[in-house]
mmCIF entry with sequence, helices, sheets and N, C-alpha, C, O atoms, coordinates in Angstrom:
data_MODEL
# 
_entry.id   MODEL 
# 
_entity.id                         1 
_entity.type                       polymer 
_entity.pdbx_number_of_molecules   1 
# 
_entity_poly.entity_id                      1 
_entity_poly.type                           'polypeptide(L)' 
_entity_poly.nstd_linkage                   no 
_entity_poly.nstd_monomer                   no 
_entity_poly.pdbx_seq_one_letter_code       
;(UNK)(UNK)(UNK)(UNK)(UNK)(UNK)(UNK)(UNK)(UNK)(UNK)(UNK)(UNK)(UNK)(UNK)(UNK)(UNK)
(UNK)(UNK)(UNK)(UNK)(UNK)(UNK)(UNK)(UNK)(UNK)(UNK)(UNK)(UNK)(UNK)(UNK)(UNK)(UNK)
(UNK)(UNK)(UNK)(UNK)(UNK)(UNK)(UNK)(UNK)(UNK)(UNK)(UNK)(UNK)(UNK)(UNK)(UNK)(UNK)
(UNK)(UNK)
;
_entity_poly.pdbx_seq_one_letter_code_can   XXXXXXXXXXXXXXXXXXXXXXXXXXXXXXXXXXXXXXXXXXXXXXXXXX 
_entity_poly.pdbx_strand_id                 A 
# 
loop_
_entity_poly_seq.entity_id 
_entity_poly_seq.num 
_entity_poly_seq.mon_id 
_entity_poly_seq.hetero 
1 1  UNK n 
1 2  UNK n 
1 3  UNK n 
1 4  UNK n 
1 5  UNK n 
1 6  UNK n 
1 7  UNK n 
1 8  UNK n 
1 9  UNK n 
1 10 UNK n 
1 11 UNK n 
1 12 UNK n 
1 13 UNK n 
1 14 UNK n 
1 15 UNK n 
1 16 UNK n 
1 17 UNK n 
1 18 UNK n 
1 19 UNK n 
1 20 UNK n 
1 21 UNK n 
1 22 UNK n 
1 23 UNK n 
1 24 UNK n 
1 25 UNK n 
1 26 UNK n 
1 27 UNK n 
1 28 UNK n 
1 29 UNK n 
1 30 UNK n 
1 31 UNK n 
1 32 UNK n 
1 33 UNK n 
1 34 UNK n 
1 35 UNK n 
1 36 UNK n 
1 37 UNK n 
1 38 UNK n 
1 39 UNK n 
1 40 UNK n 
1 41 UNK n 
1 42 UNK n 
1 43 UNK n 
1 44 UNK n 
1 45 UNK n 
1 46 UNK n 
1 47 UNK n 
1 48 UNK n 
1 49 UNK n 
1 50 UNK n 
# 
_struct_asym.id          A 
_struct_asym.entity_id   1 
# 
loop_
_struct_conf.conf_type_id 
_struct_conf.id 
_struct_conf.pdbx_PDB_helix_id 
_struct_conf.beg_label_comp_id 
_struct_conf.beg_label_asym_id 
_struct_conf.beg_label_seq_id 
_struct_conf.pdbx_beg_PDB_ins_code 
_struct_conf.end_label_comp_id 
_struct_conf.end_label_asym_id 
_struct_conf.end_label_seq_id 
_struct_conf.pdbx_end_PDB_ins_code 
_struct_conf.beg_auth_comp_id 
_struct_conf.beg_auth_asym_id 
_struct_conf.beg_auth_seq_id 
_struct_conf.end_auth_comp_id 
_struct_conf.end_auth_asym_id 
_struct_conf.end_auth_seq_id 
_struct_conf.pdbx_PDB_helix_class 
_struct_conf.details 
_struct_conf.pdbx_PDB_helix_length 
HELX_P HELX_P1 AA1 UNK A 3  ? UNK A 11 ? UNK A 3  UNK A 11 1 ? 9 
HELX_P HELX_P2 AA2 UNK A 13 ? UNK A 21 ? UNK A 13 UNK A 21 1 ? 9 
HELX_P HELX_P3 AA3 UNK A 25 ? UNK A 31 ? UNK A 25 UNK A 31 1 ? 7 
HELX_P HELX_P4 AA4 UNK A 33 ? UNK A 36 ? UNK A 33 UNK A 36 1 ? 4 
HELX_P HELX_P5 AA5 UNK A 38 ? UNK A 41 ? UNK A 38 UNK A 41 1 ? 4 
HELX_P HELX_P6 AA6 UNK A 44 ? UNK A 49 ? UNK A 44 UNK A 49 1 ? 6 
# 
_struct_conf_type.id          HELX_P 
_struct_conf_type.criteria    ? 
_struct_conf_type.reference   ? 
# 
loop_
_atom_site.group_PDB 
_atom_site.id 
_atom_site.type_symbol 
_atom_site.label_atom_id 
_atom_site.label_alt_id 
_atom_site.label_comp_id 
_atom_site.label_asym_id 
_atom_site.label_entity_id 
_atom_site.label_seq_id 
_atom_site.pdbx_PDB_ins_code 
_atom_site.Cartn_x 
_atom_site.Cartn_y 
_atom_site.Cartn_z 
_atom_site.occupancy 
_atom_site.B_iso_or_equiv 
_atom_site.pdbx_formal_charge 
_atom_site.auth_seq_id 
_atom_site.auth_comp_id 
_atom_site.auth_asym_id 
_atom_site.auth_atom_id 
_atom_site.pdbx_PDB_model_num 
ATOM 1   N N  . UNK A 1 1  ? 92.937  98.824  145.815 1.00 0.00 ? 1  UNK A N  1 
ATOM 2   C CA . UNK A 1 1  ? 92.403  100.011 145.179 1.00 0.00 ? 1  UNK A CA 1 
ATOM 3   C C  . UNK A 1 1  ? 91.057  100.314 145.834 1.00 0.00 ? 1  UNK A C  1 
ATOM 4   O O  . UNK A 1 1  ? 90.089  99.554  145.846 1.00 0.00 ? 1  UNK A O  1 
ATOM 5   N N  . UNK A 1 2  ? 91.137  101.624 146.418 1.00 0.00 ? 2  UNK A N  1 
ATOM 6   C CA . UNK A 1 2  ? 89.237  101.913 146.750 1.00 0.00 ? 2  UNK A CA 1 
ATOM 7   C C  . UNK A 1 2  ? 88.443  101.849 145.632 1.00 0.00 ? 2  UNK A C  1 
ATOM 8   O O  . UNK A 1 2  ? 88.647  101.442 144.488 1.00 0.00 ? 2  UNK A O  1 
ATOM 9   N N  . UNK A 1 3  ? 87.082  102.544 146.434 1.00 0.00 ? 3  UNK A N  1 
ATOM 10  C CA . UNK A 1 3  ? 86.056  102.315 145.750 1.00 0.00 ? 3  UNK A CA 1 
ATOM 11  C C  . UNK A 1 3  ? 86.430  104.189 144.880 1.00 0.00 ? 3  UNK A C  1 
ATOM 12  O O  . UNK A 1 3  ? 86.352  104.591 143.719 1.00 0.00 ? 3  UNK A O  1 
ATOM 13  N N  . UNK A 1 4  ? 86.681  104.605 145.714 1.00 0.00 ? 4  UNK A N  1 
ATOM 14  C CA . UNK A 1 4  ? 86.955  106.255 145.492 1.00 0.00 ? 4  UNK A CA 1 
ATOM 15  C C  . UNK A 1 4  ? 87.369  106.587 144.346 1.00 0.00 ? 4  UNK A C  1 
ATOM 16  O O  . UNK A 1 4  ? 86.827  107.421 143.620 1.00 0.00 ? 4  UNK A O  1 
ATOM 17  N N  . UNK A 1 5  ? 88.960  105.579 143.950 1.00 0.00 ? 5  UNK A N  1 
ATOM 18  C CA . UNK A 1 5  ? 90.119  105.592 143.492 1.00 0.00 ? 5  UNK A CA 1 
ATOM 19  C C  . UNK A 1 5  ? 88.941  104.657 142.101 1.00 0.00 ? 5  UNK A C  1 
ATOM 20  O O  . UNK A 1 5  ? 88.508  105.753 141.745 1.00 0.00 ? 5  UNK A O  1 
ATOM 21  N N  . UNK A 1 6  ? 88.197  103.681 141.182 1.00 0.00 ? 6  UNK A N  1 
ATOM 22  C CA . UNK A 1 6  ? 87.773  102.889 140.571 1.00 0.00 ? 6  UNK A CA 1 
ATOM 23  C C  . UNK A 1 6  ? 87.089  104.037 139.941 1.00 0.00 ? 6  UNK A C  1 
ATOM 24  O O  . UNK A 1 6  ? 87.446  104.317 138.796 1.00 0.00 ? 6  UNK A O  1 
ATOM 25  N N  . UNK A 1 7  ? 85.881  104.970 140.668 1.00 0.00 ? 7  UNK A N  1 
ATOM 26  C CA . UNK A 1 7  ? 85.322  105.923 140.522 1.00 0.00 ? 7  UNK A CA 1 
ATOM 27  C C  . UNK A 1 7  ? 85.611  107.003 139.792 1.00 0.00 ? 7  UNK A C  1 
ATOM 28  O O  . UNK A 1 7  ? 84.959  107.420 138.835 1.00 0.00 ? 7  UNK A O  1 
ATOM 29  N N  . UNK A 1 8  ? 86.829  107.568 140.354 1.00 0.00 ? 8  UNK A N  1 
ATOM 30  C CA . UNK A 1 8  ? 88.033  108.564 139.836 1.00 0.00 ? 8  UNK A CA 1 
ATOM 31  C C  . UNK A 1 8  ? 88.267  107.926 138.355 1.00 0.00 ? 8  UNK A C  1 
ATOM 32  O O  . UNK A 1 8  ? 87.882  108.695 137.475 1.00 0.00 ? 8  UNK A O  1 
ATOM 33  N N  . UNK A 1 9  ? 88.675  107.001 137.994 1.00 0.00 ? 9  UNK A N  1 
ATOM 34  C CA . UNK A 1 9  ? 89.204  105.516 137.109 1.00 0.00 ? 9  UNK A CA 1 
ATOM 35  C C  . UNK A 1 9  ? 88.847  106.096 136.162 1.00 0.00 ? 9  UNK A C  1 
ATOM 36  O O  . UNK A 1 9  ? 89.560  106.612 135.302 1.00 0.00 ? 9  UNK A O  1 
ATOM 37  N N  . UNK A 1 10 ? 87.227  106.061 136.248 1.00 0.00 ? 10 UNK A N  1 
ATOM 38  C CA . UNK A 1 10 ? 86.189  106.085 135.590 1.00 0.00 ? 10 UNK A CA 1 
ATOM 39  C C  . UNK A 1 10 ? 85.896  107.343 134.823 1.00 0.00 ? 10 UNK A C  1 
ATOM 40  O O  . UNK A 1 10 ? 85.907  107.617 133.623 1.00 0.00 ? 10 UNK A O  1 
ATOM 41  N N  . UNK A 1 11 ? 85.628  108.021 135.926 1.00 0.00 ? 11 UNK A N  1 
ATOM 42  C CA . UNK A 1 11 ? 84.621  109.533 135.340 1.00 0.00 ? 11 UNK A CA 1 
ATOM 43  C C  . UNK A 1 11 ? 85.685  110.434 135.389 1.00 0.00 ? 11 UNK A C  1 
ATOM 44  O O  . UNK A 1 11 ? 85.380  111.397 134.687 1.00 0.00 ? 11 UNK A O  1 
ATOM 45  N N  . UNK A 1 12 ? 87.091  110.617 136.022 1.00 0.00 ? 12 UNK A N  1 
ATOM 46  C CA . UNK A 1 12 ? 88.251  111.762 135.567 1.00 0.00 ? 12 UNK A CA 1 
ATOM 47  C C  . UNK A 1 12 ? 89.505  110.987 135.580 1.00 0.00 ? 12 UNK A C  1 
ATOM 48  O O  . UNK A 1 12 ? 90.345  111.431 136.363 1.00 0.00 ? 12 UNK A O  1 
ATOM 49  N N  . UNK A 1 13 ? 89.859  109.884 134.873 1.00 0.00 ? 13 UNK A N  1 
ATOM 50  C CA . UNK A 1 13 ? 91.339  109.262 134.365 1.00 0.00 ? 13 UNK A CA 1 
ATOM 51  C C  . UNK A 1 13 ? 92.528  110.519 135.107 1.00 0.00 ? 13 UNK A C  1 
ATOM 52  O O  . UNK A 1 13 ? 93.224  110.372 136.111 1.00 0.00 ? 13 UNK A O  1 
ATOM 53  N N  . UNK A 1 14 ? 92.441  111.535 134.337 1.00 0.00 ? 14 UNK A N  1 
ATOM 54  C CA . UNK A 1 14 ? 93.649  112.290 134.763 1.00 0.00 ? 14 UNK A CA 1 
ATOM 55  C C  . UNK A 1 14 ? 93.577  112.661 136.172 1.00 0.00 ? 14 UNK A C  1 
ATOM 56  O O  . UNK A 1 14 ? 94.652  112.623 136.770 1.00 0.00 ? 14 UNK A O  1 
ATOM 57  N N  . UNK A 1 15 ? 92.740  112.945 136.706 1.00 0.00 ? 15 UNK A N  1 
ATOM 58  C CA . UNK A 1 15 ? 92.201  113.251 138.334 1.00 0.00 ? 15 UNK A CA 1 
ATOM 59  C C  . UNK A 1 15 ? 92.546  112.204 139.244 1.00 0.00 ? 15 UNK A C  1 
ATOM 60  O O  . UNK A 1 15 ? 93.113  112.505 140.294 1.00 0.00 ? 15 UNK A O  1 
ATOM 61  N N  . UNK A 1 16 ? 92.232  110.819 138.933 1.00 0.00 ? 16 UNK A N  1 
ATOM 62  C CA . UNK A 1 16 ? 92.902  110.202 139.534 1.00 0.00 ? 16 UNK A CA 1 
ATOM 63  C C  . UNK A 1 16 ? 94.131  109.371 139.410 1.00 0.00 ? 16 UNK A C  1 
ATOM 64  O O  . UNK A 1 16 ? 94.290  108.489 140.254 1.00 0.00 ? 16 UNK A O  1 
ATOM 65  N N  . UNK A 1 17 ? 95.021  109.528 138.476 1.00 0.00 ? 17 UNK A N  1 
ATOM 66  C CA . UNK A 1 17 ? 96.217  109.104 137.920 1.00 0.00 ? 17 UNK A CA 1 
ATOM 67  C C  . UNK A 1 17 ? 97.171  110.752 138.896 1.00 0.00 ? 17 UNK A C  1 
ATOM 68  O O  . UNK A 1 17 ? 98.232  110.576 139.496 1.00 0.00 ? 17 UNK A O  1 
ATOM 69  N N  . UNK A 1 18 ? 96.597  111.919 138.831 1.00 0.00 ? 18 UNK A N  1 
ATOM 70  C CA . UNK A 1 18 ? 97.065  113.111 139.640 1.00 0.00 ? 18 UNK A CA 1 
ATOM 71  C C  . UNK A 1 18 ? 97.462  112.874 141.209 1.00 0.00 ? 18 UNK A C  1 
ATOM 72  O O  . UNK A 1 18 ? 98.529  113.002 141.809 1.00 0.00 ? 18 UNK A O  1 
ATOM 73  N N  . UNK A 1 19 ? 96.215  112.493 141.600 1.00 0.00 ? 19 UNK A N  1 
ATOM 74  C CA . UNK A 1 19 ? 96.556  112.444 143.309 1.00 0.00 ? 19 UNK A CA 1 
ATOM 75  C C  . UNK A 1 19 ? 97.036  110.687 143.261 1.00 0.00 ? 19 UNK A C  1 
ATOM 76  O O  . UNK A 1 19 ? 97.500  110.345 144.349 1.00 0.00 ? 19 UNK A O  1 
ATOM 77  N N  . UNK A 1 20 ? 97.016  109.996 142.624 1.00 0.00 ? 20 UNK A N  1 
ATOM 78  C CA . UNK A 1 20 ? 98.293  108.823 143.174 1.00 0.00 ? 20 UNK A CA 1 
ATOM 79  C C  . UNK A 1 20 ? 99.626  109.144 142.360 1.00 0.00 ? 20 UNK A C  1 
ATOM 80  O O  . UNK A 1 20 ? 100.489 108.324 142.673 1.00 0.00 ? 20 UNK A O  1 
ATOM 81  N N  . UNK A 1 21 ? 100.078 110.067 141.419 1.00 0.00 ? 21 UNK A N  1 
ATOM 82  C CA . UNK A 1 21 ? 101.315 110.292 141.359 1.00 0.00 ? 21 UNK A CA 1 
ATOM 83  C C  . UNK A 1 21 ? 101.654 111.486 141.368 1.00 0.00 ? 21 UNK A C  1 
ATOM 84  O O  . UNK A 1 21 ? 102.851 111.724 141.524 1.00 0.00 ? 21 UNK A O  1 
ATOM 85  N N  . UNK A 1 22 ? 100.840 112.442 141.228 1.00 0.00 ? 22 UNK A N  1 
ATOM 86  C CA . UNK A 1 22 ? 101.374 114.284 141.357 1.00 0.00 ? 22 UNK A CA 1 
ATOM 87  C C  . UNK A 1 22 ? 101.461 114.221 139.910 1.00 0.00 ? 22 UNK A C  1 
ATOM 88  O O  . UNK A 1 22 ? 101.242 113.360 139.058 1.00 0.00 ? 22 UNK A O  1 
ATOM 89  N N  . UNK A 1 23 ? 101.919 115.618 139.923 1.00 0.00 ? 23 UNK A N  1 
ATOM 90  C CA . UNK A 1 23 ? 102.776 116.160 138.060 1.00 0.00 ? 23 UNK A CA 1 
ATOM 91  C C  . UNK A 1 23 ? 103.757 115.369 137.975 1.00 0.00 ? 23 UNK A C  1 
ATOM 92  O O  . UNK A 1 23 ? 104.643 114.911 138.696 1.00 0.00 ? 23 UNK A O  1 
ATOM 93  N N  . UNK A 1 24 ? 103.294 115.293 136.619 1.00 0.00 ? 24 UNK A N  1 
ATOM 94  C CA . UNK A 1 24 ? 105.012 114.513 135.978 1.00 0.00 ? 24 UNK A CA 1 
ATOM 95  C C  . UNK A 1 24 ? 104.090 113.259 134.889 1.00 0.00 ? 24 UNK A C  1 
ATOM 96  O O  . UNK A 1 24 ? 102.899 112.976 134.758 1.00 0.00 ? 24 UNK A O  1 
ATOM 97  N N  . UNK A 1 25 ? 105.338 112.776 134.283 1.00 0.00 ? 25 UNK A N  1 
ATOM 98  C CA . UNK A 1 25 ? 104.989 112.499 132.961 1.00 0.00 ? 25 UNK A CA 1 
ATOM 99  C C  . UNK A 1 25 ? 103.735 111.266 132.759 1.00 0.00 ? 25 UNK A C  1 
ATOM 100 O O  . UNK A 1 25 ? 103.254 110.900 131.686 1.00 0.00 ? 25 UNK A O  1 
ATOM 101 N N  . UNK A 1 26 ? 103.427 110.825 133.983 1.00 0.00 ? 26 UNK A N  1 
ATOM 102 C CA . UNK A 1 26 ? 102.204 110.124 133.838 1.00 0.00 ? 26 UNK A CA 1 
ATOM 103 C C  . UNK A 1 26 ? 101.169 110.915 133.956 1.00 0.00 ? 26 UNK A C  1 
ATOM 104 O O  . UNK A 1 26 ? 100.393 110.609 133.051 1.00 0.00 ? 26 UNK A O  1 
ATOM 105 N N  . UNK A 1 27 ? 100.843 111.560 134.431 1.00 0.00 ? 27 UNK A N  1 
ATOM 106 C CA . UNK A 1 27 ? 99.706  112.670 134.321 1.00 0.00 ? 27 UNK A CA 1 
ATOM 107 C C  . UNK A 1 27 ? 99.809  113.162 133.348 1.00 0.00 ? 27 UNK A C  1 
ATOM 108 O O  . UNK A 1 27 ? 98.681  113.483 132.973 1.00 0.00 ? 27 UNK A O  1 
ATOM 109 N N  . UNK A 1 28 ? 100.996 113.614 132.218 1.00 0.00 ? 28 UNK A N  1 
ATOM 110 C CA . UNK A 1 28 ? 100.744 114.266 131.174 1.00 0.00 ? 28 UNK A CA 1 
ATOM 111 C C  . UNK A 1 28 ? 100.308 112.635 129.883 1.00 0.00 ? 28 UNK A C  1 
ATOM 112 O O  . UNK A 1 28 ? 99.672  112.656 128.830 1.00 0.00 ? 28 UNK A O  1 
ATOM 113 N N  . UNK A 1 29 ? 100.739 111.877 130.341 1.00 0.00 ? 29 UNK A N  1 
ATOM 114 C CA . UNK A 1 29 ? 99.949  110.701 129.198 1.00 0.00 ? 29 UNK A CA 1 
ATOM 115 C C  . UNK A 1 29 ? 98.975  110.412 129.989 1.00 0.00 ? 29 UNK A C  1 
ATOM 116 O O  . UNK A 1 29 ? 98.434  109.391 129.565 1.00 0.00 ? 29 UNK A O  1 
ATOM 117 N N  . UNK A 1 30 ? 98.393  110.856 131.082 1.00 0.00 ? 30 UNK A N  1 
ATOM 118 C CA . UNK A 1 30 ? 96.871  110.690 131.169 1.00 0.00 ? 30 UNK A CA 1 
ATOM 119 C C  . UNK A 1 30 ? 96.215  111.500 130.429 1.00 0.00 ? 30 UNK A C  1 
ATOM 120 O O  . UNK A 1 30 ? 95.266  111.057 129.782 1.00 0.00 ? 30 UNK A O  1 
ATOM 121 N N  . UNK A 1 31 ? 96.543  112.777 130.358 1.00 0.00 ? 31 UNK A N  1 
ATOM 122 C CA . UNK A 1 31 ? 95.871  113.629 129.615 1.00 0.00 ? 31 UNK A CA 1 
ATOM 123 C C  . UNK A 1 31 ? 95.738  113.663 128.730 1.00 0.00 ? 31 UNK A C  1 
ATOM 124 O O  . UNK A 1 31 ? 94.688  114.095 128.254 1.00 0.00 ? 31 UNK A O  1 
ATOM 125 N N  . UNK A 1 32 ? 96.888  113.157 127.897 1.00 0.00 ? 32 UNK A N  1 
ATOM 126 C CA . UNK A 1 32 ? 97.223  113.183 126.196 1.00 0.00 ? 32 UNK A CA 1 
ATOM 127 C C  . UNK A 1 32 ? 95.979  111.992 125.920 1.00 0.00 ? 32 UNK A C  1 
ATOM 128 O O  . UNK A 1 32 ? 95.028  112.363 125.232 1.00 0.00 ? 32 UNK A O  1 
ATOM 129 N N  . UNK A 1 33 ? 95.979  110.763 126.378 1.00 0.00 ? 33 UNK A N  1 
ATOM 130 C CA . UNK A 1 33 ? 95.396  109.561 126.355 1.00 0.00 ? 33 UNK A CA 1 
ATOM 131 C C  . UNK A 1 33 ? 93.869  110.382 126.460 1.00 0.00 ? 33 UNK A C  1 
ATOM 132 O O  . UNK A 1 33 ? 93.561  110.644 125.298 1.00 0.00 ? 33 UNK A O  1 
ATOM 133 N N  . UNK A 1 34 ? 93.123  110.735 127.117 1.00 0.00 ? 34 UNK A N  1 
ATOM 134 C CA . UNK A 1 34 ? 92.339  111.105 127.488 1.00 0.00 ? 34 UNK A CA 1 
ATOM 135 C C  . UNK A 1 34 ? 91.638  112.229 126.307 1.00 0.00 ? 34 UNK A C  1 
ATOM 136 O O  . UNK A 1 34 ? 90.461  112.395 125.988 1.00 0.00 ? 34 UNK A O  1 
ATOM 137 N N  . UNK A 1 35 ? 92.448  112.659 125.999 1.00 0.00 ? 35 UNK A N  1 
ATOM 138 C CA . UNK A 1 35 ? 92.158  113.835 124.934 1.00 0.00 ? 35 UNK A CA 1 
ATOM 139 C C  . UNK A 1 35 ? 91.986  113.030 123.611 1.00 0.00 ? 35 UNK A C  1 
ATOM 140 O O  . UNK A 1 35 ? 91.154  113.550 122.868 1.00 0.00 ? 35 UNK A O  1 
ATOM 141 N N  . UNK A 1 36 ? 92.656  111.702 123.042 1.00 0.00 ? 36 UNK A N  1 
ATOM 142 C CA . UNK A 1 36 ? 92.539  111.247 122.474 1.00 0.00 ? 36 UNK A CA 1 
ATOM 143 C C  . UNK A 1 36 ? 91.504  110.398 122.060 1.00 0.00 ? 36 UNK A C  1 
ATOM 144 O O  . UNK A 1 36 ? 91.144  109.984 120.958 1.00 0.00 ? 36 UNK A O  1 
ATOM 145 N N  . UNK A 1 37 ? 91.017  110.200 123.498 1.00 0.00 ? 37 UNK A N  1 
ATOM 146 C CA . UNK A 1 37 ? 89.996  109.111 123.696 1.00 0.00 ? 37 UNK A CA 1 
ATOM 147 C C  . UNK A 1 37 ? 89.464  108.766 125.253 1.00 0.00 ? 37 UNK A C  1 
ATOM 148 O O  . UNK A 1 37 ? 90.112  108.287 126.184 1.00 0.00 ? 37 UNK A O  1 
ATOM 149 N N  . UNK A 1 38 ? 88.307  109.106 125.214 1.00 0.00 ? 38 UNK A N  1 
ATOM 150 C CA . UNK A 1 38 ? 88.355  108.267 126.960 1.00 0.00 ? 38 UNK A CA 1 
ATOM 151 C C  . UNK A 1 38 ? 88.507  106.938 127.581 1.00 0.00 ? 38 UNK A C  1 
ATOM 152 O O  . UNK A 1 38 ? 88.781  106.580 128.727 1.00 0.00 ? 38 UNK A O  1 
ATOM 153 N N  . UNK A 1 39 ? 88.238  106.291 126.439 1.00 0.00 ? 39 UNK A N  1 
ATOM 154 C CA . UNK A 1 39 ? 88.862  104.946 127.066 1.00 0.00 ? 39 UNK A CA 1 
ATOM 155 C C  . UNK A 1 39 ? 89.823  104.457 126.908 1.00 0.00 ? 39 UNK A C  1 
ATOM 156 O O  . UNK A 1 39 ? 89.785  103.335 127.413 1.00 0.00 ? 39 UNK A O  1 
ATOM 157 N N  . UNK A 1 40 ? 91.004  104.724 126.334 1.00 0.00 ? 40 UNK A N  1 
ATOM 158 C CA . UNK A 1 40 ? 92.265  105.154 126.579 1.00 0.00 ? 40 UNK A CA 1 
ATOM 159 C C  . UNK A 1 40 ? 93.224  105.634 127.658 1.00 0.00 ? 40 UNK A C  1 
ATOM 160 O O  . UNK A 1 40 ? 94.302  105.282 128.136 1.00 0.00 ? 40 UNK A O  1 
ATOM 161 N N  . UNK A 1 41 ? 92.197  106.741 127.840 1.00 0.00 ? 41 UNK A N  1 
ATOM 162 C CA . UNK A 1 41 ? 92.824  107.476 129.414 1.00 0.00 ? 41 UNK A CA 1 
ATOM 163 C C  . UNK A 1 41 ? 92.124  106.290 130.467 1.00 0.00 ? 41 UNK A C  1 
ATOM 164 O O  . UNK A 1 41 ? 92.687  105.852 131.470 1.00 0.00 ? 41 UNK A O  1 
ATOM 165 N N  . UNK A 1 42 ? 91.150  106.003 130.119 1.00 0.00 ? 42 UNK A N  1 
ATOM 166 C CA . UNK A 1 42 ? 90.718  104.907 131.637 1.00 0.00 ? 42 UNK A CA 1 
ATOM 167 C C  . UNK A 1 42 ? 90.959  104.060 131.622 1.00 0.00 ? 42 UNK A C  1 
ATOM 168 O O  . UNK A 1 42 ? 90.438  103.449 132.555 1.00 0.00 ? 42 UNK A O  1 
ATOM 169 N N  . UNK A 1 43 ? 91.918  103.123 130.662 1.00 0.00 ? 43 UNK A N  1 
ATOM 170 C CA . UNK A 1 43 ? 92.968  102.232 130.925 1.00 0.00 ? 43 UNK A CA 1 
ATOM 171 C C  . UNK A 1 43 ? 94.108  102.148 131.250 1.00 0.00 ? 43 UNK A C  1 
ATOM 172 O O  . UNK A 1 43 ? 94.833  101.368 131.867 1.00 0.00 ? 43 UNK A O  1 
ATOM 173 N N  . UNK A 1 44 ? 94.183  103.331 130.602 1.00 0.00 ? 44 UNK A N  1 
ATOM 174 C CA . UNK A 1 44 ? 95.628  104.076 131.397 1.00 0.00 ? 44 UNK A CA 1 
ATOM 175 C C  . UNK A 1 44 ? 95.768  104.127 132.980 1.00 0.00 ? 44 UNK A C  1 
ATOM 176 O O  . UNK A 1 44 ? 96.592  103.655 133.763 1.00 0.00 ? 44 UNK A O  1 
ATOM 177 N N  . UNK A 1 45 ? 94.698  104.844 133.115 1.00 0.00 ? 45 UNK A N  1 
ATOM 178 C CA . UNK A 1 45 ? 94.296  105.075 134.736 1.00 0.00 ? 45 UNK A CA 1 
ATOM 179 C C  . UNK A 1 45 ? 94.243  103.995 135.353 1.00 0.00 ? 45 UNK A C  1 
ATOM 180 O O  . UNK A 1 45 ? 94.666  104.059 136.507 1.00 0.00 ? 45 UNK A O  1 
ATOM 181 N N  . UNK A 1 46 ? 93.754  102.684 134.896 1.00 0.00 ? 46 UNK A N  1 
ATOM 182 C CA . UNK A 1 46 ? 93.454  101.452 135.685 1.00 0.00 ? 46 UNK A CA 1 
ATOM 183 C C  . UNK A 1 46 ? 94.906  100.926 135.848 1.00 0.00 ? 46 UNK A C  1 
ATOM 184 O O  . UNK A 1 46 ? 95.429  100.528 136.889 1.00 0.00 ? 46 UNK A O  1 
ATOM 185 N N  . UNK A 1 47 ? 95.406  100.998 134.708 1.00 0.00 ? 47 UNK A N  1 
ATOM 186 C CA . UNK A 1 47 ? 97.314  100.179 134.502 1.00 0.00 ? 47 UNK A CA 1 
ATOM 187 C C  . UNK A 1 47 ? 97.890  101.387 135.555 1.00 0.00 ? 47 UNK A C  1 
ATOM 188 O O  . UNK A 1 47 ? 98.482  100.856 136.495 1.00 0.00 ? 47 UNK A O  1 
ATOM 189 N N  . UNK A 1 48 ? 97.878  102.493 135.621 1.00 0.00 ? 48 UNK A N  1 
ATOM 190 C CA . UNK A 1 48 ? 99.084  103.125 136.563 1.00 0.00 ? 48 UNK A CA 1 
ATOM 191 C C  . UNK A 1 48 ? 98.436  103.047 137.793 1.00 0.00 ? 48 UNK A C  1 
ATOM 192 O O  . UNK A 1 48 ? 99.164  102.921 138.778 1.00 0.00 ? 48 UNK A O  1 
ATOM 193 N N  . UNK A 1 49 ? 97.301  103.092 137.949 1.00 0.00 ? 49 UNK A N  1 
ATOM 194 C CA . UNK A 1 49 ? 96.599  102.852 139.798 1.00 0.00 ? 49 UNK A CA 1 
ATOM 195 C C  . UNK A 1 49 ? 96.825  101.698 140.446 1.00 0.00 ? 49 UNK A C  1 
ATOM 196 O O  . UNK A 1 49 ? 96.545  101.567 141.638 1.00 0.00 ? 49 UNK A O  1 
ATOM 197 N N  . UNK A 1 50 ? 97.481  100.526 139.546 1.00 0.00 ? 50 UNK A N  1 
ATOM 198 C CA . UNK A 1 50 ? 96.906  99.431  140.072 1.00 0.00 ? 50 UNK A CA 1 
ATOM 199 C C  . UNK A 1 50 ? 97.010  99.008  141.926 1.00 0.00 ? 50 UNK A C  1 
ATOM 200 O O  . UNK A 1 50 ? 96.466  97.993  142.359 1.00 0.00 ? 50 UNK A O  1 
# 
């Protein structure tokens, strides 16, 4: 994982869960996650980037 990609992780969950999988249903539970909570979405983000 970059440093880029940890960064992304961090400060936009759905942004970078986007450019390592495109649209589709992980990006939409990044978002949902994210809307719910941010640290939610940035675990999310860490579990699907790995």
């Amino acid at each position: 994982m970059s440093l880029l990609t940890i960064i992304l992780n961090i400060l936009l969950p759905p942004l970078a869960v986007f450019l390592k999988h495109g649209l589709g249903g992980t990006f939409l539970i990044s978002i949902l996650l994210t809307l719910i909570g941010w640290i939610p979405g940035v675990i999310h983000a860490f579990i699907v980037n790995d």
